[in-house]
Biopython code that builds the backbone (N, CA, C, O; Angstrom):
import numpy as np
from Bio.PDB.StructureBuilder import StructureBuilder

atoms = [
    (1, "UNK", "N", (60.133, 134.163, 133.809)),
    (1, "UNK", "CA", (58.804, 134.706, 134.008)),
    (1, "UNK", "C", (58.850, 136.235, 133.980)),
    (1, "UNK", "O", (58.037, 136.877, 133.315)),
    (2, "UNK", "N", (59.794, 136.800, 134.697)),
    (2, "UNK", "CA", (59.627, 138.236, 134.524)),
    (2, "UNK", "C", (60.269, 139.522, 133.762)),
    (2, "UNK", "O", (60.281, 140.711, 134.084)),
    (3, "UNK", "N", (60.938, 138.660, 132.331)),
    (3, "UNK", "CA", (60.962, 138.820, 131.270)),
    (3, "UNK", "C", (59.649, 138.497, 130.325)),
    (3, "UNK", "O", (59.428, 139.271, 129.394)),
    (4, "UNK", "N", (59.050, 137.728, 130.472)),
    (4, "UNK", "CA", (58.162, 137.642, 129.760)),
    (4, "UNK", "C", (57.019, 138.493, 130.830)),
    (4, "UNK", "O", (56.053, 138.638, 130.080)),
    (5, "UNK", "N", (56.730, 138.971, 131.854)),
    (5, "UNK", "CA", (55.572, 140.252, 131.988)),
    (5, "UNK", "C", (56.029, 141.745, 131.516)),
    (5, "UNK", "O", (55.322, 142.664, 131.102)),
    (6, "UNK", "N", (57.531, 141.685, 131.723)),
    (6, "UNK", "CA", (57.943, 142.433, 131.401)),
    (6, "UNK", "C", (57.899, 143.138, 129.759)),
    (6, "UNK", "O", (58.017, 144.340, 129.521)),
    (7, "UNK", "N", (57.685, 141.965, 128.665)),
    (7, "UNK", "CA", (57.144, 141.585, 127.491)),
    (7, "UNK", "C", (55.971, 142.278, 127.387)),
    (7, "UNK", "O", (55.806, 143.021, 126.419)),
    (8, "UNK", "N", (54.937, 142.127, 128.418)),
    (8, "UNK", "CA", (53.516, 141.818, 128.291)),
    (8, "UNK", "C", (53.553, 143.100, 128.459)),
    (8, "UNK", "O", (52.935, 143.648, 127.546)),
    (9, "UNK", "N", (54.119, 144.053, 129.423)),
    (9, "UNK", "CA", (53.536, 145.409, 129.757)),
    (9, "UNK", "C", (54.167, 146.324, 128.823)),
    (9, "UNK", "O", (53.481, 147.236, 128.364)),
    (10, "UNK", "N", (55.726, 146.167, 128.385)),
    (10, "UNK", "CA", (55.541, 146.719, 127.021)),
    (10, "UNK", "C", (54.773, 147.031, 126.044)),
    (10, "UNK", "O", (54.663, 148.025, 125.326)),
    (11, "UNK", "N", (54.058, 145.655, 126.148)),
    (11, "UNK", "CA", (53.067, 145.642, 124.232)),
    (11, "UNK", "C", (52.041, 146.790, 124.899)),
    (11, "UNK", "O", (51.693, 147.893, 124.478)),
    (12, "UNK", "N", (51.694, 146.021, 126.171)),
    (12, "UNK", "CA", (50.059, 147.009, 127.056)),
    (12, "UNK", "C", (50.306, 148.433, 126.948)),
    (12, "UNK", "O", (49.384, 149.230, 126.772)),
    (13, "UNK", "N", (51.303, 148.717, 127.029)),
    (13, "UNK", "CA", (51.973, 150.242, 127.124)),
    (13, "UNK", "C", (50.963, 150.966, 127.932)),
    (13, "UNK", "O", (50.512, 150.368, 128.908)),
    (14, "UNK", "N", (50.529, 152.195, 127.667)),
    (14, "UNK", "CA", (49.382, 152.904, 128.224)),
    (14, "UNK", "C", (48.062, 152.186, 127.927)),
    (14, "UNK", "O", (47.115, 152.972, 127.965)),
    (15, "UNK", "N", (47.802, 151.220, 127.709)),
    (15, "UNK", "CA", (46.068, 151.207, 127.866)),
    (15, "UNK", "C", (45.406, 151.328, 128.950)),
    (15, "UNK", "O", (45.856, 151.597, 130.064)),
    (16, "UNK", "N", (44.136, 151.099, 128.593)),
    (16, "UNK", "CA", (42.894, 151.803, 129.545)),
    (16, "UNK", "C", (42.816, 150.600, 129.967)),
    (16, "UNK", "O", (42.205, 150.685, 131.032)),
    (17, "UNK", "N", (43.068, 149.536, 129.771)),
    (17, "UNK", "CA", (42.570, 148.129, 130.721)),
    (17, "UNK", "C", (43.583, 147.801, 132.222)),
    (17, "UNK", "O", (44.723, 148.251, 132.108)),
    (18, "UNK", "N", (43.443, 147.459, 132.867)),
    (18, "UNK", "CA", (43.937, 147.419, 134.182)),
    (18, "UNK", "C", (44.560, 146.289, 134.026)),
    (18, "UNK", "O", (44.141, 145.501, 133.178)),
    (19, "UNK", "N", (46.077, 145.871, 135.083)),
    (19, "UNK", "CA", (46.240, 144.992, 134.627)),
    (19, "UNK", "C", (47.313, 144.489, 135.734)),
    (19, "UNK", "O", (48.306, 145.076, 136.164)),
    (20, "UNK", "N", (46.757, 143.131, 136.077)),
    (20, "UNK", "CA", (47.618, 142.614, 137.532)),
    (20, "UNK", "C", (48.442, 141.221, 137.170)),
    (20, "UNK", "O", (47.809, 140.214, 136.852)),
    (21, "UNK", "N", (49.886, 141.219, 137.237)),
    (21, "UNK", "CA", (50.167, 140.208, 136.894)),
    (21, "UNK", "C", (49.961, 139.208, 138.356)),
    (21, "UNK", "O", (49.592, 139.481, 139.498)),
    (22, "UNK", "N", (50.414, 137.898, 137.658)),
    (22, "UNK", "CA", (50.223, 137.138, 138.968)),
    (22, "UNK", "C", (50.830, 135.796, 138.388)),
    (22, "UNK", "O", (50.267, 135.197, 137.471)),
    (23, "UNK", "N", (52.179, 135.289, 139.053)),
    (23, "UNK", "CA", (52.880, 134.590, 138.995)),
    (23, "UNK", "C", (52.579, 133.014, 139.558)),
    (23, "UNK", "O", (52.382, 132.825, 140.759)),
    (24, "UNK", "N", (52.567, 132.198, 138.835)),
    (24, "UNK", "CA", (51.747, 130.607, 139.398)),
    (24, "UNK", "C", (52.354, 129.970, 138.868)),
    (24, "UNK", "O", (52.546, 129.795, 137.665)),
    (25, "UNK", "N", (53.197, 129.019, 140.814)),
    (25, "UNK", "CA", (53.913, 128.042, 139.649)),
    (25, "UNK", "C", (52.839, 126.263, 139.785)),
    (25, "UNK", "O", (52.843, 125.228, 140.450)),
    (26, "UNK", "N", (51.920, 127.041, 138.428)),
    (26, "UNK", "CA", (51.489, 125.655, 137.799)),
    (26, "UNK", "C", (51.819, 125.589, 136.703)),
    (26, "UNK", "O", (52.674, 126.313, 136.193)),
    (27, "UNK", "N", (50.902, 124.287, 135.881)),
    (27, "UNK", "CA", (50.675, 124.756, 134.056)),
    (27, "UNK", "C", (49.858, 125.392, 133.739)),
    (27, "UNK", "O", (48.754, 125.255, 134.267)),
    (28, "UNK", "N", (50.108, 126.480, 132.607)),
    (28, "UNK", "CA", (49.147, 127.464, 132.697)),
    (28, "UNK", "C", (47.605, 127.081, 132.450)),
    (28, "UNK", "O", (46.784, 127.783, 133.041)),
    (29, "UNK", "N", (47.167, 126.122, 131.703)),
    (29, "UNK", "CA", (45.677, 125.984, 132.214)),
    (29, "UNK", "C", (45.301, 126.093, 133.831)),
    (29, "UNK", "O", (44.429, 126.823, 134.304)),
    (30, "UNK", "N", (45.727, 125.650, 134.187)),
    (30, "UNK", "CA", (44.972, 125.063, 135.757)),
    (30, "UNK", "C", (45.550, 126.335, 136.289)),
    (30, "UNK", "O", (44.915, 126.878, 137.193)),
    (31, "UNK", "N", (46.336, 126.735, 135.993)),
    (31, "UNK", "CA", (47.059, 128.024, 136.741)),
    (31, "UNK", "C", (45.751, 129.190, 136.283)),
    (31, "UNK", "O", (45.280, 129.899, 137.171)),
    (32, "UNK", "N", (45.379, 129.273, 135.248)),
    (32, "UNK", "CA", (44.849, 130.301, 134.728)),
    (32, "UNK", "C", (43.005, 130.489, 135.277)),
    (32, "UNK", "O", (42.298, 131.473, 135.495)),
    (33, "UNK", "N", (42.819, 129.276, 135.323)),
    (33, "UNK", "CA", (41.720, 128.655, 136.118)),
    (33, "UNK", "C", (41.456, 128.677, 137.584)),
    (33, "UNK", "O", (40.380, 129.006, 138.083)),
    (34, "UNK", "N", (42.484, 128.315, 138.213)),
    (34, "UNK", "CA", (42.550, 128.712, 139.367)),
    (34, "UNK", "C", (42.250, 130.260, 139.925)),
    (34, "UNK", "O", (41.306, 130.571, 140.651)),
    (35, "UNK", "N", (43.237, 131.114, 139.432)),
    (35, "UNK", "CA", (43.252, 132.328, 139.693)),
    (35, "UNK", "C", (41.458, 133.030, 139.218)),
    (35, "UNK", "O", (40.795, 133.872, 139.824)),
    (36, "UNK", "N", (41.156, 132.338, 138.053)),
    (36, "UNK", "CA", (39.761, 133.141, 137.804)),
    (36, "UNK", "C", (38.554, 132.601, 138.661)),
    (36, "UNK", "O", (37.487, 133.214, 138.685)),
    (37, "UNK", "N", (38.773, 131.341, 139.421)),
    (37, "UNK", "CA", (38.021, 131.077, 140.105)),
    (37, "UNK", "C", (38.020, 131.847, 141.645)),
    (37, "UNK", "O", (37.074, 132.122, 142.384)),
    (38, "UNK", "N", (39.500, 132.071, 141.799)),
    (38, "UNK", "CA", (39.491, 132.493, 143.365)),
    (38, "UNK", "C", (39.281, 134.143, 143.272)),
    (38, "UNK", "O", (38.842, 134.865, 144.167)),
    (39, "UNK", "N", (39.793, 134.610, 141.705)),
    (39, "UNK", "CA", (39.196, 136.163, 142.221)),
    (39, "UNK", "C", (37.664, 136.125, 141.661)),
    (39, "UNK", "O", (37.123, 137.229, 141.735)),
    (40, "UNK", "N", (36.745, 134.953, 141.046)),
    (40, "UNK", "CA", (35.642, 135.381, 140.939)),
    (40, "UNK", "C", (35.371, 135.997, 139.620)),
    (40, "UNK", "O", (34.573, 136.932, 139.560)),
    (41, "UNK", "N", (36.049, 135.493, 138.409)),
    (41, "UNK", "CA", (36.002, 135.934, 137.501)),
    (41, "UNK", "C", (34.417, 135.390, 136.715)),
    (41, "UNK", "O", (34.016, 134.244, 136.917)),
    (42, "UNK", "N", (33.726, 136.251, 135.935)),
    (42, "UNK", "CA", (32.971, 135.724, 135.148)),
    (42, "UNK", "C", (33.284, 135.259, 133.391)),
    (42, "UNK", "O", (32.377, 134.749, 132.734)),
    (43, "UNK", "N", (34.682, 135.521, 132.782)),
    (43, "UNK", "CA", (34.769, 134.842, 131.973)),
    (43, "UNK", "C", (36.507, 134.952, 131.663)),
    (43, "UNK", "O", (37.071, 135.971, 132.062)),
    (44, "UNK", "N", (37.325, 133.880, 130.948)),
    (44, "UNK", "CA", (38.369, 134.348, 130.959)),
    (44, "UNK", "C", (39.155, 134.591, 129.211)),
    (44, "UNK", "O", (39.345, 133.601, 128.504)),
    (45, "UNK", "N", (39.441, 135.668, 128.843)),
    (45, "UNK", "CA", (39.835, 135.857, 127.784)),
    (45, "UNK", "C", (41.002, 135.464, 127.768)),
    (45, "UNK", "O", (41.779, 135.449, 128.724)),
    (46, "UNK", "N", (41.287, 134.965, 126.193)),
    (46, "UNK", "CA", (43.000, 134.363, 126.027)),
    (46, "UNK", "C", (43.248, 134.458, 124.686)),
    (46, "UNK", "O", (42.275, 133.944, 124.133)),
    (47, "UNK", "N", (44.021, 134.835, 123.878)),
    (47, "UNK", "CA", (44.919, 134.924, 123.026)),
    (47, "UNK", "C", (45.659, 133.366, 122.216)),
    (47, "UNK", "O", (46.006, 132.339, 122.798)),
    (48, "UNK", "N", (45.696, 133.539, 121.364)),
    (48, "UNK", "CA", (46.012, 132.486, 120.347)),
    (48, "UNK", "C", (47.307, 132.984, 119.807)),
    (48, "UNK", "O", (47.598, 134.178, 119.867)),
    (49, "UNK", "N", (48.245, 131.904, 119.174)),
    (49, "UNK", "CA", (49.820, 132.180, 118.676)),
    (49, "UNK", "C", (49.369, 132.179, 117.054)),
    (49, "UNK", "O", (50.111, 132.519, 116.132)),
    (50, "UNK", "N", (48.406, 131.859, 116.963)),
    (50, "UNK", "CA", (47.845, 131.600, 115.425)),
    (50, "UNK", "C", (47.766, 130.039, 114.972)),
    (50, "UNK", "O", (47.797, 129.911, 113.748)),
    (51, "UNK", "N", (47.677, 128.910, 115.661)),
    (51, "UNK", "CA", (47.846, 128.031, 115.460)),
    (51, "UNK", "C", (46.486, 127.484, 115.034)),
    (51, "UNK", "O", (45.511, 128.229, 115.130)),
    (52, "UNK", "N", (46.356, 126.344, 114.610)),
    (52, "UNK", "CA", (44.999, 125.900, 113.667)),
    (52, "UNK", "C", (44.373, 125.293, 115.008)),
    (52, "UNK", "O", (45.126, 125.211, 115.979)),
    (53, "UNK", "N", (43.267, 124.933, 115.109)),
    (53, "UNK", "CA", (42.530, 124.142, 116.330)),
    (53, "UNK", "C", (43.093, 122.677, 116.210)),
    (53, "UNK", "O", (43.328, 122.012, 117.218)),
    (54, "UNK", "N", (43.239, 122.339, 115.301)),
    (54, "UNK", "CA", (43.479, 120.941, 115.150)),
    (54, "UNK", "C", (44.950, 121.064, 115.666)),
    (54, "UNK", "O", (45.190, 120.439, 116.699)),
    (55, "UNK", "N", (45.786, 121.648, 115.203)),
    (55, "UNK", "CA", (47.164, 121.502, 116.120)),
    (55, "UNK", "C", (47.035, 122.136, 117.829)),
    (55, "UNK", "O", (47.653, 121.806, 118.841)),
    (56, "UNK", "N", (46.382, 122.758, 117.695)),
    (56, "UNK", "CA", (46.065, 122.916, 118.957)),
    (56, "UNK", "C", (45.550, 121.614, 119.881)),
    (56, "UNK", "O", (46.007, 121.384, 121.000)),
    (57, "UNK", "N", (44.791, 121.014, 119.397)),
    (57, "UNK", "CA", (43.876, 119.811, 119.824)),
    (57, "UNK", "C", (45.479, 119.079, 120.151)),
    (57, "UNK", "O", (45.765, 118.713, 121.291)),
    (58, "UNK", "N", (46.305, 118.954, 119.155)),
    (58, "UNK", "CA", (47.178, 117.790, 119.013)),
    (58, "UNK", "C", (48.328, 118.252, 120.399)),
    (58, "UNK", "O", (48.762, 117.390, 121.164)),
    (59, "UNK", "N", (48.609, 119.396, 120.497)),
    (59, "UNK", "CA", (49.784, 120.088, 120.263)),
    (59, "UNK", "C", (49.445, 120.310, 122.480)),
    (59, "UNK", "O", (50.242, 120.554, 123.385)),
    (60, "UNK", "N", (47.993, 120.072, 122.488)),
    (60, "UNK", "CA", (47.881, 120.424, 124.265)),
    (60, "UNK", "C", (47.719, 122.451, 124.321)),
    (60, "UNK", "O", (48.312, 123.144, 125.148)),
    (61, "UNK", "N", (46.935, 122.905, 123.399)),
    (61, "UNK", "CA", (47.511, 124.534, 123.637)),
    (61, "UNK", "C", (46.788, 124.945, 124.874)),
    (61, "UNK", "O", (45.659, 124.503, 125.087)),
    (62, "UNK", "N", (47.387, 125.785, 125.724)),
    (62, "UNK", "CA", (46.583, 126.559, 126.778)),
    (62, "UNK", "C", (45.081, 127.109, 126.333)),
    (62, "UNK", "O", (44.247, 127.294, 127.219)),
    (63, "UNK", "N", (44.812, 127.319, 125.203)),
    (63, "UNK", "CA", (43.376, 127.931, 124.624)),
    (63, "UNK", "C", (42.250, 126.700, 124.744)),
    (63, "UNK", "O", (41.093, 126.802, 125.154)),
    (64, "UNK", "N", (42.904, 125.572, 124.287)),
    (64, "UNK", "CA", (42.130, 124.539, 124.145)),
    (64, "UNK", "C", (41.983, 123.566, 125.254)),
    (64, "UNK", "O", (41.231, 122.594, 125.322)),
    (65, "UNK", "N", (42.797, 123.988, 126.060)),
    (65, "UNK", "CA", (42.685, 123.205, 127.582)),
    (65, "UNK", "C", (41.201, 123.802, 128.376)),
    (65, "UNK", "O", (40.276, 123.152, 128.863)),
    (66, "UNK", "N", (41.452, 125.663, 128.258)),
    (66, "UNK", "CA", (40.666, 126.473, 129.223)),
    (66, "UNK", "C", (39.070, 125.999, 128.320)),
    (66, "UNK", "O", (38.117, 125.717, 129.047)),
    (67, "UNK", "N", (38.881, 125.941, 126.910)),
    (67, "UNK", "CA", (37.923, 125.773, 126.185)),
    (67, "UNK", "C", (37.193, 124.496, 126.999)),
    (67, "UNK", "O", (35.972, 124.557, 127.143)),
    (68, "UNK", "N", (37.805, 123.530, 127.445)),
    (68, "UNK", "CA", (37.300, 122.068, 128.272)),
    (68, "UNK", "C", (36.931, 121.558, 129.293)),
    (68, "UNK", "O", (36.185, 120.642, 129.639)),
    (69, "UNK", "N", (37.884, 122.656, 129.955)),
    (69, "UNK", "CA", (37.873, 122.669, 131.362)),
    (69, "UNK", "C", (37.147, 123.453, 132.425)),
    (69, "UNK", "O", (36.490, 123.232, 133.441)),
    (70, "UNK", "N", (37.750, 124.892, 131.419)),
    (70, "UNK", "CA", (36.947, 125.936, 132.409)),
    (70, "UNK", "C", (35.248, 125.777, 132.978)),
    (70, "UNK", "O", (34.398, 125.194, 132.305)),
    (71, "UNK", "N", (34.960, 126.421, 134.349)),
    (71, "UNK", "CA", (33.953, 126.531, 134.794)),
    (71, "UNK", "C", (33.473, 127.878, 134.497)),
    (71, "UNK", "O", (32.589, 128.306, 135.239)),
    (72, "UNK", "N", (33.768, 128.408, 133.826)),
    (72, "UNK", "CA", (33.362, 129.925, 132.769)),
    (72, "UNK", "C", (33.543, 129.945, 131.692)),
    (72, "UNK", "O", (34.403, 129.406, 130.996)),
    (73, "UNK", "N", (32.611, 130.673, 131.443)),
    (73, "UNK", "CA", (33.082, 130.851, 129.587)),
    (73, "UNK", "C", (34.312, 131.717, 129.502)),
    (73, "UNK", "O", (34.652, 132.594, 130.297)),
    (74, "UNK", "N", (35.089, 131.216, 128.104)),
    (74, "UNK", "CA", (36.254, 131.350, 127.684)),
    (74, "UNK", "C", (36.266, 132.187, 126.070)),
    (74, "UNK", "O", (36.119, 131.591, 125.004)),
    (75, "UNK", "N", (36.428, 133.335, 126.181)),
    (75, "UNK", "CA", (36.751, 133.612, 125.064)),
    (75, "UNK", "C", (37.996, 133.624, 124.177)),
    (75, "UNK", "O", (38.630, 134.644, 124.449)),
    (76, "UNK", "N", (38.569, 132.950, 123.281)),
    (76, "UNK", "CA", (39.386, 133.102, 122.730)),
    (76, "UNK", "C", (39.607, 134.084, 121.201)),
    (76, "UNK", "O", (38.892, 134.049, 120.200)),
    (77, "UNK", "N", (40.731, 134.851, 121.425)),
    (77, "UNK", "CA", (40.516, 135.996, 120.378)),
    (77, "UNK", "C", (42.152, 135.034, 119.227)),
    (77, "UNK", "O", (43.343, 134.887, 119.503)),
    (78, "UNK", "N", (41.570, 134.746, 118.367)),
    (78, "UNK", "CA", (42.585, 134.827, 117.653)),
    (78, "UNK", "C", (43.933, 135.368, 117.266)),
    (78, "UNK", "O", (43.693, 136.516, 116.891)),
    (79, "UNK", "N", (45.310, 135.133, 117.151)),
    (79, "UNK", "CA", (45.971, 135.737, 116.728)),
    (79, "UNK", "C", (45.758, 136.444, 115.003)),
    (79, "UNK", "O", (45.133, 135.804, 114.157)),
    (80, "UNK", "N", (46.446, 137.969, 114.662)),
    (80, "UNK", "CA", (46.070, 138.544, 113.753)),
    (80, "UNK", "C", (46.921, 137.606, 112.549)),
    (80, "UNK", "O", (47.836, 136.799, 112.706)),
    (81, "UNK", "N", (46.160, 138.107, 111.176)),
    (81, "UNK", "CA", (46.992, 137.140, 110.182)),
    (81, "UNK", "C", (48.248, 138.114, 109.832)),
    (81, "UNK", "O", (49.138, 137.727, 109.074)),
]
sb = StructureBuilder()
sb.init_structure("model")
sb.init_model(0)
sb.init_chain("A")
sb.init_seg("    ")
for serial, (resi, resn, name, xyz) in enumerate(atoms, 1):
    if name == "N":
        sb.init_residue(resn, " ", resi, " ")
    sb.init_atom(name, np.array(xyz, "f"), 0.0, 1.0, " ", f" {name:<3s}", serial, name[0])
structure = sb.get_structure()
């Protein structure tokens, strides 16, 4: 896990967006859900590996879980081509 935030704040480098990690040991849907419910989030953005929806559908992806589940809207931003 903290190789991979460690990952994450690399790429973030200096940006202007704020940014709190937070370690959950669930699966990341319900994990990701959880946390936006208890801080009160109004929507939760997420990132794609580039995978098609349909493998996604097949495949269980975290994008397509929060798309079903969530009690907020979910934006998902595509990975770039």
């Amino acid at each position: 896990v903290e190789e991979r935030l460690a990952e994450a704040r690399t790429i973030l480098g200096d940006s202007y967006v704020p940014v709190e990690t937070v370690p959950v040991p669930e699966l990341p849907a319900d994990a990701v859900i959880d946390v936006a419910v208890e801080r009160g989030a109004s929507m939760i953005v997420i990132g794609t590996r580039g995978e098609s929806p349909l493998m996604g559908a097949i495949l269980g992806s975290t994008a397509y879980k929060l798309l079903h589940r969530s009690p907020m809207p979910v934006l998902v931003v595509p990975a770039e081509d």
